[in-house]
N, C-alpha and C positions, 0 to 999 in steps of 0.2 A: 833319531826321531826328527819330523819336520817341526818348523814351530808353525805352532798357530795364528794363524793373522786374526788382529782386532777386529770385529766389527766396524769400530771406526774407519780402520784403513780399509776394509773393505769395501763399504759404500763407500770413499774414495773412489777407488779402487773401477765400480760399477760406474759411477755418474761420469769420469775420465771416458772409460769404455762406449758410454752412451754418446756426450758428447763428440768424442771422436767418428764415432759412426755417420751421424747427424751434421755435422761438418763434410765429409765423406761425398753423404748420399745428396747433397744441399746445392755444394758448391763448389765439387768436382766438375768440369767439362766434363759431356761427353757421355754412357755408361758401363765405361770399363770397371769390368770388377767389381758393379752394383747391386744384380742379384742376388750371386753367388755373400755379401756381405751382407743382404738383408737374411737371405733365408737360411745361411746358416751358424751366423753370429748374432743378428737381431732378433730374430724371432725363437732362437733354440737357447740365448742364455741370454737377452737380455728385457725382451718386451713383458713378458709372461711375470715380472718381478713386482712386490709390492714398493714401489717406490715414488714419493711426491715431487712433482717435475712442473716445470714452468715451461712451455712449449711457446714457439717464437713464430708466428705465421711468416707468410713471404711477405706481406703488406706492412708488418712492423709491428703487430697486436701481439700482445702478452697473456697467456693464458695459464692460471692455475689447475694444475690438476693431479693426475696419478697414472701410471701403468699398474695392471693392465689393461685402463680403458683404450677402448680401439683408436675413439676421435683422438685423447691425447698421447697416444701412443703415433697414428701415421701423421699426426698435424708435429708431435716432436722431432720425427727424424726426416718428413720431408718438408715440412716449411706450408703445407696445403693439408685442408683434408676435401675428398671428394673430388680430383680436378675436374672433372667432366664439367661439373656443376658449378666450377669456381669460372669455366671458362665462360661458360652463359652466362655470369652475373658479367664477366668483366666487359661482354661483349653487347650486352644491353642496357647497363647504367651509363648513366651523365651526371654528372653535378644536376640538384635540384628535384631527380627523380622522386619519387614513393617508393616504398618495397614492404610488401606483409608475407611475415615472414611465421608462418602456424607451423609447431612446433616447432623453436627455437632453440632447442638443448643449451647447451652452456654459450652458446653465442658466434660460432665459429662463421655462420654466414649470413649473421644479424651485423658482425662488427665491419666482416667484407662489403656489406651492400652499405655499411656506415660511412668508410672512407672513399668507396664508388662516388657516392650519392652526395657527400660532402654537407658542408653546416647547413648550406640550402637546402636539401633534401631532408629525407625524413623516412625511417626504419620505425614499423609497428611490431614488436615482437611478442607471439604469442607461446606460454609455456605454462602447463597443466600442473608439471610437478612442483612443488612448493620448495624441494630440497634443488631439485637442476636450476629452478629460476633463482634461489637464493645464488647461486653457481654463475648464473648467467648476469646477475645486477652485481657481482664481486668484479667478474670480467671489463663489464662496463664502466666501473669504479676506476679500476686500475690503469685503462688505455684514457681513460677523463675523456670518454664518450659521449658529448651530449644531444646527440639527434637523433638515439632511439628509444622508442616509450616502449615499456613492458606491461603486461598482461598475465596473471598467472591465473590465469582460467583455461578450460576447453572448449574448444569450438565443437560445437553438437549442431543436431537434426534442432532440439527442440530444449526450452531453457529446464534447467533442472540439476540436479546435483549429480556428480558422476567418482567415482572412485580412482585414484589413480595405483596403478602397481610401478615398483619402483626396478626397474633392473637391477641387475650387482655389480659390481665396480669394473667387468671386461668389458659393458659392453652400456654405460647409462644410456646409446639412442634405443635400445631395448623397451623403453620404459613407453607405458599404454595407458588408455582405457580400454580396452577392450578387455573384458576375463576370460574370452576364451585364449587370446595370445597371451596373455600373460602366464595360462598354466603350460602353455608351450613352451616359451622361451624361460619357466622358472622366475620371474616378474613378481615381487613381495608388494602389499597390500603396502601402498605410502599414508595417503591421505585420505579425503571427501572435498572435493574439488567444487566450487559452480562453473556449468558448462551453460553456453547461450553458444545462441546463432552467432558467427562470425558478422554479420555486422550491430549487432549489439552488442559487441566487444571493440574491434577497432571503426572508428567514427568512419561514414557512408561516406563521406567526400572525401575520404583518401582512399576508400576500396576503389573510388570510380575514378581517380587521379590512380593510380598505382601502375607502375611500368611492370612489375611483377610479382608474382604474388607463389612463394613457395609454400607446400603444403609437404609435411613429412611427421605420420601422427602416427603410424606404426599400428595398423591394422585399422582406425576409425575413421580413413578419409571415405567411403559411403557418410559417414555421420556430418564431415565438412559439409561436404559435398551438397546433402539436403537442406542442409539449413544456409546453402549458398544461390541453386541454384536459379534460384528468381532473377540473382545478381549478376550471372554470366550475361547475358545477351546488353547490360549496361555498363558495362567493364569499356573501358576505354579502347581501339582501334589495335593500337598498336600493344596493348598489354602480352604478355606472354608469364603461362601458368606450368611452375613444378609440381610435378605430386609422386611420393611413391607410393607404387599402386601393389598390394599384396591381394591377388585374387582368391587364396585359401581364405583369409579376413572377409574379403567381401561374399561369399559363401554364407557364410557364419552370419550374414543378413536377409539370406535370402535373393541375393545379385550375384552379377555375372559382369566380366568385364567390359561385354557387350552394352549391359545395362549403364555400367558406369562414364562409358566412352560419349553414352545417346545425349545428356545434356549438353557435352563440349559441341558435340555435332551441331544439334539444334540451335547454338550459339553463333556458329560459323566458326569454331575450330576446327582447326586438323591437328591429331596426335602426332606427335615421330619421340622415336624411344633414345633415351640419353644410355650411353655406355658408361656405366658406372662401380665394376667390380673390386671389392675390398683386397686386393691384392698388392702385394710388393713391386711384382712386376710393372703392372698398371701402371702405378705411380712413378715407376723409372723411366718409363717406355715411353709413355703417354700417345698409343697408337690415334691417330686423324684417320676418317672423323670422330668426334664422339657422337654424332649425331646420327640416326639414321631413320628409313622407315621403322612403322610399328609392324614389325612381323610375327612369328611363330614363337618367341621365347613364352616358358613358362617360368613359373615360380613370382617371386616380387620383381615387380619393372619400375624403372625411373622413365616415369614419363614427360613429356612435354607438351603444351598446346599453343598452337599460333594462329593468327587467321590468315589467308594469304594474302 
């Protein structure tokens, strides 16, 4: 008969396996043999695990969390999450800048635009859910963060209380107000939130200082959006805006991507779409550019806006 391994020596056993991987996929030259380790040792025995893990960005930030949430799942074995979007931040901050950052999740690119931006600067972080922003003020806690302010409100059309649904542990940037995505993505009823216009959340003279200004609320950016757009056309020259844009969500208001695009226009932006696919690959590869025109894709888009 075989013996049985301990539990103990088991998670051994697993966190060895992770680490190794993550060492591997991090700070090997090169991508030999990258793939083929994420997609059939990472992701078939080892991401999918209920396990609490401390994920290590490229920049030196310490994050607690768990698999199998996705952020700290690709932020533990590549050192990033989101490159596309890590590269815009890297390539637009300076010492000193502003950055508001609407929804914030656990902090992954509140703590980047933190050591971008440095003590001079200044990160406004906003986050709706009560239990991620607890998540998100631990993270802060722990890298002794101090030049970003938080916010555990939603940014709405119009002030009022709003509900939050909370995702399940694969996936917390899941997590909304909107109830119609949340009976989509299966999103549990967290809290009762107050929501205000985005700048009766973070103070007017840093929305109109702000070099950038990330939007990522998971079905409610319409709702940003109206109780923003007065503010677009007084946004600073050189600002540049992330949002992702889910056009099934903005349906569900009665708009069309068309509609949502007409504000930036009228502001004097121009859109172009950010490549930003959850994938293994991606994050190995990291095909150039990430940028491009706003063309024909459907489904959810990472957008971007700039004026020329």
């Amino acid at each position: 008969m075989r013996a049985a391994i301990s539990p103990g020596l088991k998670d051994l056993a697993i966190r060895a396996a992770c680490a190794a991987c993550a060492t591997y996929l991090q700070r090997m030259p090169g991508q030999l043999g990258k793939v083929p380790l994420w997609d059939r040792v990472v992701t078939r025995h080892l991401l999918w695990r209920q396990l609490d893990i401390e994920a290590r960005s490229s920049f030196g930030a310490r994050f607690a969390g768990s698999f199998p949430d996705s952020v700290h799942g690709f932020l533990y074995f590549f050192g990033v999450w989101e490159p596309a979007i890590t590269a815009l931040y890297r390539a637009a901050l300076r010492p000193g800048d502003t950055v508001v950052d609407i929804g914030a999740n656990v902090g992954t690119h509140a703590l980047l635009a933190a050591h971008l931006v440095g003590p001079e600067g200044q990160v406004h972080a906003v986050e709706a859910s009560p239990w991620i922003h607890a998540r998100l003020r631990q993270n802060l806690e722990t890298n002794r963060v101090r030049n970003v302010t938080t916010y555990n409100m939603a940014a709405t059309a119009e002030p009022g209380e709003v509900t939050v649904f909370l995702h399940d542990g694969t996936n917390l940037g899941g997590t909304t107000i909107v109830a119609s995505e949340a009976a989509r993505v299966g999103a549990a009823r967290e809290a009762v939130v107050e929501g205000r216009p985005i700048a009766d959340i973070v103070p007017l003279e840093a929305l109109l200082a702000a070099r950038l200004i990330k939007i990522d609320v998971e079905g409610a950016e319409w709702l940003v959006l109206q109780g923003m757009r007065d503010l677009l056309p007084r946004l600073r020259q050189e600002v540049e805006i992330l949002v992702e844009v889910n056009p099934g969500a903005l349906a569900q208001f009665g708009a069309s991507l068309e509609d949502f695009l007409a504000p930036f226009k009228a502001a004097g932006f121009e859109p172009f779409e950010i490549a930003n696919p959850y994938e293994g690959r991606f994050y190995i590869e990291r095909p150039a550019p990430f940028c491009r025109p706003l063309g024909g894709s459907s489904g959810t888009l990472d957008l971007g806006f700039r004026r020329p």
